[in-house]
Backbone as a printed PyTorch tensor [residue, N CA C, xyz], in Angstrom:
tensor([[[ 57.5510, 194.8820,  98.0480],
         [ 58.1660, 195.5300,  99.1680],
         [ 59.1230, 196.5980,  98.6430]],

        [[ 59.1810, 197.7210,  99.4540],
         [ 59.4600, 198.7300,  98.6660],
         [ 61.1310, 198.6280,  99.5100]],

        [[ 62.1720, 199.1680,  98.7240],
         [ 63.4730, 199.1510,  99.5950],
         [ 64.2210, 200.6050,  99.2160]],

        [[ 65.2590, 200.4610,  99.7590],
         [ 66.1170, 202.2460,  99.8580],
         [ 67.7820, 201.0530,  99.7120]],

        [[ 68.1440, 201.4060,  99.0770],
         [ 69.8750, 201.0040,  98.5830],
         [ 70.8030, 201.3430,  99.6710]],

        [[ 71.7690, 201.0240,  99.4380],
         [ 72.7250, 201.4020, 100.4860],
         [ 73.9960, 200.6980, 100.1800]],

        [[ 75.1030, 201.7730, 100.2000],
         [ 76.3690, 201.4980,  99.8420],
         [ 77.2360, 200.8100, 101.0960]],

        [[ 78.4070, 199.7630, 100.6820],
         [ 78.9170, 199.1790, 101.5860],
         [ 80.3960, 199.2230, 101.8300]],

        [[ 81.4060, 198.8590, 101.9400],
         [ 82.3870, 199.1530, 101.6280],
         [ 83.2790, 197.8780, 102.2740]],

        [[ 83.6220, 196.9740, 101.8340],
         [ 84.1380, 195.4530, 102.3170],
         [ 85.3110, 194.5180, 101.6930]],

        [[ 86.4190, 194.3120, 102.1940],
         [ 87.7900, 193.9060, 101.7320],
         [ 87.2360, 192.9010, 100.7440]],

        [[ 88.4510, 192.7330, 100.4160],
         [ 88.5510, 191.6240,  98.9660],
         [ 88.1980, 190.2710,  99.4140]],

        [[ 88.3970, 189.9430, 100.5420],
         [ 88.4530, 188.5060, 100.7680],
         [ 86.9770, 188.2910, 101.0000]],

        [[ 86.3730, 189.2620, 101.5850],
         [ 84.8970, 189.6320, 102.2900],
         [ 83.8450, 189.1960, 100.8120]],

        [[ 83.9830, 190.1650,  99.7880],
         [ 83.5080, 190.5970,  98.3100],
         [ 83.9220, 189.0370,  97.9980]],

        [[ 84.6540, 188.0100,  97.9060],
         [ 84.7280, 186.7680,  97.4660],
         [ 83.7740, 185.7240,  98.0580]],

        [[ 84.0780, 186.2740,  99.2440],
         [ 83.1030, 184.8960,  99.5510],
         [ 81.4880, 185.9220,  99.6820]],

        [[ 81.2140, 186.4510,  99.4240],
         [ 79.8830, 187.0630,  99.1150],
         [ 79.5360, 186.8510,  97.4200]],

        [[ 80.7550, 187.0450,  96.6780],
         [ 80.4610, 186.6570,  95.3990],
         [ 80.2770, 184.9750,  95.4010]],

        [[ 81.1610, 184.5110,  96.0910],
         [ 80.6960, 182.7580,  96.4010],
         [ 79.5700, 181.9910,  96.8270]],

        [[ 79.1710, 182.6960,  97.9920],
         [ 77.7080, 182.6530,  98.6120],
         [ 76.4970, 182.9220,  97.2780]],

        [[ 76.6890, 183.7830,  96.5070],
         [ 75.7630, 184.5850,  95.7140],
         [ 75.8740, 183.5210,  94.7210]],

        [[ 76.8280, 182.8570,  94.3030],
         [ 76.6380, 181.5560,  93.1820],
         [ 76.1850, 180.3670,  93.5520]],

        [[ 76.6930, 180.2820,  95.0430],
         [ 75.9370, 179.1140,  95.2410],
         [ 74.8350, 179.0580,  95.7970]],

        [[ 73.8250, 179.8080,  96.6590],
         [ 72.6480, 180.1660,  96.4570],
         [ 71.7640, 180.5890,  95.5560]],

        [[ 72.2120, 181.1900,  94.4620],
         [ 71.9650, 181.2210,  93.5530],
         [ 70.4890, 182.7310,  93.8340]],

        [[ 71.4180, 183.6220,  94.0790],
         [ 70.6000, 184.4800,  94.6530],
         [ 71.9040, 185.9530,  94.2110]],

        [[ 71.4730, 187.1420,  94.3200],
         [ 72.2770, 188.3420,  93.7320],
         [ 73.0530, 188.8460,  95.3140]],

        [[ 74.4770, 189.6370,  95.1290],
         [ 74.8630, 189.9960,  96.2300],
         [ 74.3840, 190.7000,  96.6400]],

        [[ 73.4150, 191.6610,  96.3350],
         [ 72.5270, 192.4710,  96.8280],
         [ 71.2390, 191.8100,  98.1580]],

        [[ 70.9110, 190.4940,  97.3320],
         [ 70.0970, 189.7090,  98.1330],
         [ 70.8680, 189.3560,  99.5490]],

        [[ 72.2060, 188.7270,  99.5410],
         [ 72.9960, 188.3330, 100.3970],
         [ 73.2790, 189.7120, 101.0660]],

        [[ 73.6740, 190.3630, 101.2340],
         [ 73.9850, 191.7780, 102.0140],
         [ 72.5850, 191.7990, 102.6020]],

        [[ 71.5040, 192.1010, 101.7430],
         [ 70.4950, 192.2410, 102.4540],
         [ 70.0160, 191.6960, 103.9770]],

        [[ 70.3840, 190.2830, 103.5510],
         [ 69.9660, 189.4120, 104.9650],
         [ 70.9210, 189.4070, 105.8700]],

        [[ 71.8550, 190.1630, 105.3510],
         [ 73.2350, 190.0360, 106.6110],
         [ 73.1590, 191.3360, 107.4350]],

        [[ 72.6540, 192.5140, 106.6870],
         [ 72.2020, 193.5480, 107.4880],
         [ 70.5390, 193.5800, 108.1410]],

        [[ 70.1390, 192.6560, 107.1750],
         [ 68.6830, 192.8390, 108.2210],
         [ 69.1820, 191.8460, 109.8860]],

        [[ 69.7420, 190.8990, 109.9830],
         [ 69.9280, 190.4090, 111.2810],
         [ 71.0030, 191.6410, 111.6840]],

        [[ 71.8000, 191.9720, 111.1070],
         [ 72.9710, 192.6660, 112.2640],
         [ 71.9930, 193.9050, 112.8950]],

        [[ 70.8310, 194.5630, 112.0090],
         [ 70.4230, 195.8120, 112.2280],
         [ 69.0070, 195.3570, 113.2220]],

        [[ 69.2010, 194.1040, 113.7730],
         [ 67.8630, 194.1250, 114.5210],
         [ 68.6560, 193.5430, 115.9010]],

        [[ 70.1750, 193.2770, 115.6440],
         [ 71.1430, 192.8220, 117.0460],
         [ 70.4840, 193.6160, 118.2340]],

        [[ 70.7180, 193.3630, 119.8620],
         [ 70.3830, 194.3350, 120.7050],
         [ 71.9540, 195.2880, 121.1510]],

        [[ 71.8560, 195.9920, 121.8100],
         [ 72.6200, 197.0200, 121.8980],
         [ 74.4240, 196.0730, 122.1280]],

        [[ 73.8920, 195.8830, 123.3040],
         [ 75.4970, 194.9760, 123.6950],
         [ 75.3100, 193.7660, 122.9360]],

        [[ 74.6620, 193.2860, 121.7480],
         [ 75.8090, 192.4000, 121.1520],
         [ 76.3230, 193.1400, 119.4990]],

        [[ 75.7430, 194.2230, 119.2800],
         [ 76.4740, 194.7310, 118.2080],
         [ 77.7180, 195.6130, 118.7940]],

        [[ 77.7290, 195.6810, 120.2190],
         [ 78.7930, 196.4750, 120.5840],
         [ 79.5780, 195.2220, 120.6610]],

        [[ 79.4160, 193.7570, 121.2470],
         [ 80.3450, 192.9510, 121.3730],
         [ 81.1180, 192.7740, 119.2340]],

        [[ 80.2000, 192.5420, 118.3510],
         [ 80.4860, 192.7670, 117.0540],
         [ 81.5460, 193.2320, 116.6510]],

        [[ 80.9730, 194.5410, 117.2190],
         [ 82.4860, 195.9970, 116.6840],
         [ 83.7960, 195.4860, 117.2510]],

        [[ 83.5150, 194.8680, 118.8810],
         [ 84.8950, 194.7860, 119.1510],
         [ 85.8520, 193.1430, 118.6940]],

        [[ 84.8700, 192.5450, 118.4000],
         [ 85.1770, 191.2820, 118.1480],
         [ 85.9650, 191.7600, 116.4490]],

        [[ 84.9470, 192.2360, 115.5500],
         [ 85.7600, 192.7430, 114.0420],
         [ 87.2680, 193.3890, 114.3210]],

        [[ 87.1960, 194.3940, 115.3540],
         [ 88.8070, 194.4680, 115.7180],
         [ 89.8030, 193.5430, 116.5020]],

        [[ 89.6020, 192.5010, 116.9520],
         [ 90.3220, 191.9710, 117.7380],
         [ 90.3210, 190.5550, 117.4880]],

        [[ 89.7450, 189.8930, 116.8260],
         [ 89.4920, 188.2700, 116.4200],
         [ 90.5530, 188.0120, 115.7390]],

        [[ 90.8630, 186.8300, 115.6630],
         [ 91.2130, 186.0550, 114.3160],
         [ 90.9260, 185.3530, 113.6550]],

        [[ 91.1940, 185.3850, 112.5520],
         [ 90.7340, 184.1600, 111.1800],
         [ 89.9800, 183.0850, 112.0280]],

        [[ 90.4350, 182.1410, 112.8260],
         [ 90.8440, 181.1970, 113.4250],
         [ 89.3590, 181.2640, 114.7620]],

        [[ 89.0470, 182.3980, 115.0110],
         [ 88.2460, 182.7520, 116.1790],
         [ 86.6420, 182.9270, 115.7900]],

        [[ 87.3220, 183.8550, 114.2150],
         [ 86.0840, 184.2230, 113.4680],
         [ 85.6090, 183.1140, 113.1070]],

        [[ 86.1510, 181.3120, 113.1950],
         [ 85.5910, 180.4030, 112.4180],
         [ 84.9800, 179.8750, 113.5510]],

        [[ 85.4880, 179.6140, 114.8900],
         [ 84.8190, 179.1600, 116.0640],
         [ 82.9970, 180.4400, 116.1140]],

        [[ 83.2500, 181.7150, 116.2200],
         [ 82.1120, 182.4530, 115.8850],
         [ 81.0220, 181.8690, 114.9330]],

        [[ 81.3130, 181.8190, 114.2200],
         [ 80.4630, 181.3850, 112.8820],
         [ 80.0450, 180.0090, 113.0070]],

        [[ 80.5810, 179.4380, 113.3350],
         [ 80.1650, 177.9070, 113.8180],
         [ 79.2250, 178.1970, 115.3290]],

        [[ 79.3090, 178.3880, 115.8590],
         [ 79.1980, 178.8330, 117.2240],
         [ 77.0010, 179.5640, 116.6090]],

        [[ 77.0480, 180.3820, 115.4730],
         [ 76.1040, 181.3720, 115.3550],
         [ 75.6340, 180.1450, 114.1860]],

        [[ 75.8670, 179.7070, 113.2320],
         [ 75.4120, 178.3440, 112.7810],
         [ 74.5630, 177.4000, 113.5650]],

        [[ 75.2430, 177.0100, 114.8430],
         [ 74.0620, 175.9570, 115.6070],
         [ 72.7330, 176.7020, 116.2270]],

        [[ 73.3310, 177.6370, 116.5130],
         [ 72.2940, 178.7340, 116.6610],
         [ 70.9200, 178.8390, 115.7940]],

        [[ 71.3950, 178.9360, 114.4780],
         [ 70.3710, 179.2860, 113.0040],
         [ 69.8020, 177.8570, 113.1360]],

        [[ 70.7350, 176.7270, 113.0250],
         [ 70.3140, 175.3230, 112.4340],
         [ 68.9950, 175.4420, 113.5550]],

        [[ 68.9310, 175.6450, 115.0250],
         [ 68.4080, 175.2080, 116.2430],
         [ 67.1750, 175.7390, 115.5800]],

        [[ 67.4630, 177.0820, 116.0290],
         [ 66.2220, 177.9870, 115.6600],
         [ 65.1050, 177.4450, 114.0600]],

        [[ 65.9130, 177.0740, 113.4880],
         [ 65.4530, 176.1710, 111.7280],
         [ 64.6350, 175.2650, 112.4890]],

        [[ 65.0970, 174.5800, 113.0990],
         [ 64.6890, 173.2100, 113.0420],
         [ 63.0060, 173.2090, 114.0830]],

        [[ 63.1700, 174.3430, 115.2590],
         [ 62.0820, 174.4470, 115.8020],
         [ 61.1160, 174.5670, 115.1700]],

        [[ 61.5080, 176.2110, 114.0750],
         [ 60.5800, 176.3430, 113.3600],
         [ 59.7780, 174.8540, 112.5750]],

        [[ 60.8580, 174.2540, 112.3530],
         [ 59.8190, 173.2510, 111.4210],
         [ 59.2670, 172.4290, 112.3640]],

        [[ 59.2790, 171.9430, 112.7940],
         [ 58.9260, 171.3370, 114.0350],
         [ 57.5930, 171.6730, 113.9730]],

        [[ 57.2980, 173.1890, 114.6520],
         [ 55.9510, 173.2480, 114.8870],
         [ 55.1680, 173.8160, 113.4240]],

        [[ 55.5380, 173.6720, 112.5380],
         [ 54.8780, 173.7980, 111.3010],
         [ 54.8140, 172.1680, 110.8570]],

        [[ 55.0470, 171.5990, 111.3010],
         [ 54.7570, 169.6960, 111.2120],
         [ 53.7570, 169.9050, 112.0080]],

        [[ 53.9630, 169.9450, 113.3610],
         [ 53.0860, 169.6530, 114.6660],
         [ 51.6880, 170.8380, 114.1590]],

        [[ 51.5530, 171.6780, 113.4140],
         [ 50.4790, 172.3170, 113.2330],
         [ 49.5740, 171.7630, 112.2630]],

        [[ 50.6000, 171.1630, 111.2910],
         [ 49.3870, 170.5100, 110.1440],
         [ 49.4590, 168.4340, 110.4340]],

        [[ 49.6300, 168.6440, 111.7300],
         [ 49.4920, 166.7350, 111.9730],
         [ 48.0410, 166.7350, 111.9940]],

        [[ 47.5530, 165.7490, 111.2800],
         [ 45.9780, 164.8760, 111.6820],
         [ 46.0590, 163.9920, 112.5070]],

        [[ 45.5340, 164.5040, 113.6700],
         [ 45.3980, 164.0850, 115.0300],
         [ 44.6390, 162.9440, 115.0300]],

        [[ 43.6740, 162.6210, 114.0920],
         [ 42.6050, 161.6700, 113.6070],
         [ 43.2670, 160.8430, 113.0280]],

        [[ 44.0890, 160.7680, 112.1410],
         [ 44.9410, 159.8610, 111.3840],
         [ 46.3000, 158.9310, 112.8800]],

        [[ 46.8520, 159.8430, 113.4370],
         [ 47.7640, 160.0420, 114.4470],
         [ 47.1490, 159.0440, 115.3700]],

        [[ 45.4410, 159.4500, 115.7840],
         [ 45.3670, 158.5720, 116.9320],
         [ 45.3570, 157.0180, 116.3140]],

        [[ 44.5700, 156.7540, 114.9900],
         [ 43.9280, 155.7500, 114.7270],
         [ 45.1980, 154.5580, 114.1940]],

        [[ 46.6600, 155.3300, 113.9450],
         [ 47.5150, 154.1100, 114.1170],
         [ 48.0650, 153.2790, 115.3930]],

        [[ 47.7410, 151.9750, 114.8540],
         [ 48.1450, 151.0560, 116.4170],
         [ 48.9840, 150.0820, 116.2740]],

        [[ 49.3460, 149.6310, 114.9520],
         [ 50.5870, 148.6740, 114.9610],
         [ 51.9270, 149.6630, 114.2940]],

        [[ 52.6590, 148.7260, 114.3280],
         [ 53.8770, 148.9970, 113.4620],
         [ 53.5500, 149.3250, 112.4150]],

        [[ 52.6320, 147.9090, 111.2720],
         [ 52.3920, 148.1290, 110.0740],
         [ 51.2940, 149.2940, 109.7610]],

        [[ 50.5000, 149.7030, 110.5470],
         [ 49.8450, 150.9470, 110.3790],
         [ 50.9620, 152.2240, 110.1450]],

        [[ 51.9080, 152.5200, 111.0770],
         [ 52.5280, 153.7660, 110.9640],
         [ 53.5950, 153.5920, 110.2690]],

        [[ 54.1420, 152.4460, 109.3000],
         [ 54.9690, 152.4490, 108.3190],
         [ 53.8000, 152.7510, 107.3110]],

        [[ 52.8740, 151.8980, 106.9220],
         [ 52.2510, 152.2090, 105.8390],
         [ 51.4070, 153.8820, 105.3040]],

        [[ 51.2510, 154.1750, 106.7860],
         [ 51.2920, 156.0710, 107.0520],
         [ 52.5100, 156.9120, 106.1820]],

        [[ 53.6270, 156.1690, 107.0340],
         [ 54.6720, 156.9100, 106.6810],
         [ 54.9410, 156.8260, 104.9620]],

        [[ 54.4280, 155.6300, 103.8150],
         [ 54.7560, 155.8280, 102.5770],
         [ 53.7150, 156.4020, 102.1050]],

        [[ 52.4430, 156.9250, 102.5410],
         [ 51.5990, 157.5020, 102.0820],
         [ 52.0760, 159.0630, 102.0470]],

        [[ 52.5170, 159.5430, 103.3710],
         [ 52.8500, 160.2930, 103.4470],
         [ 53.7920, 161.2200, 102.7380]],

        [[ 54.8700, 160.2630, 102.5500],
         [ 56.5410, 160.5140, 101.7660],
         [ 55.9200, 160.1680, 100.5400]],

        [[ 55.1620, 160.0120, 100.0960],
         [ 54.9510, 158.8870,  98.5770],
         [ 55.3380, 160.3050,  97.5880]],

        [[ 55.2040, 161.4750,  98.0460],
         [ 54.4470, 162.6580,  96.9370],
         [ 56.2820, 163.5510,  97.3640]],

        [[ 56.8640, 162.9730,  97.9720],
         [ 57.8870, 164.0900,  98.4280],
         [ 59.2660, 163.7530,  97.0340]]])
């Protein structure tokens, strides 16, 4: 994938926890910027305008309710996704043909055995 650079310009406290993020993902700050501008640059109109005004007017304290707030959000959206990437590769054949308990435990260590 081909990309175009782009300069940023972001306080000290900002540059820390991006250098923090970047160690513990274990991924370059370049990578991390990346994904923080690909969601902000696909926002719709009024919520990057709500953005701008929220960066001027929040606090520490507000910005953490935000972020938590846009967290359950990601987790939700995560979790659907997997969801139907389970529900796409279930064997419906396997699925119907358990009928006790001990059938769908003994499923379940076949299953997990390799994880």
């Amino acid at each position: 994938m081909t990309g175009k650079t782009l300069s940023a310009h972001v306080d000290m406290e900002t540059s820390e926890r991006i250098t923090a993020l970047s160690k513990r993902e274990n991924r370059s700050k370049s990578q991390i910027a990346s994904t923080a501008i690909k969601l902000c640059s696909i926002l719709p109109p009024n919520a990057w305008s709500a953005l701008l005004q929220l960066t001027n007017v929040a606090s520490k304290s507000q910005w953490l309710e935000i972020s938590q707030d846009i967290t359950r959000v990601l987790l939700h959206h995560q979790y659907q996704l997997a969801q139907k990437r389970i529900a796409e590769n279930i064997d419906q054949e396997l699925l119907n043909s358990l009928e006790t308990e001990d059938d769908i435990l003994s499923a379940s260590i076949k299953l997990t055995g390799n994880v």
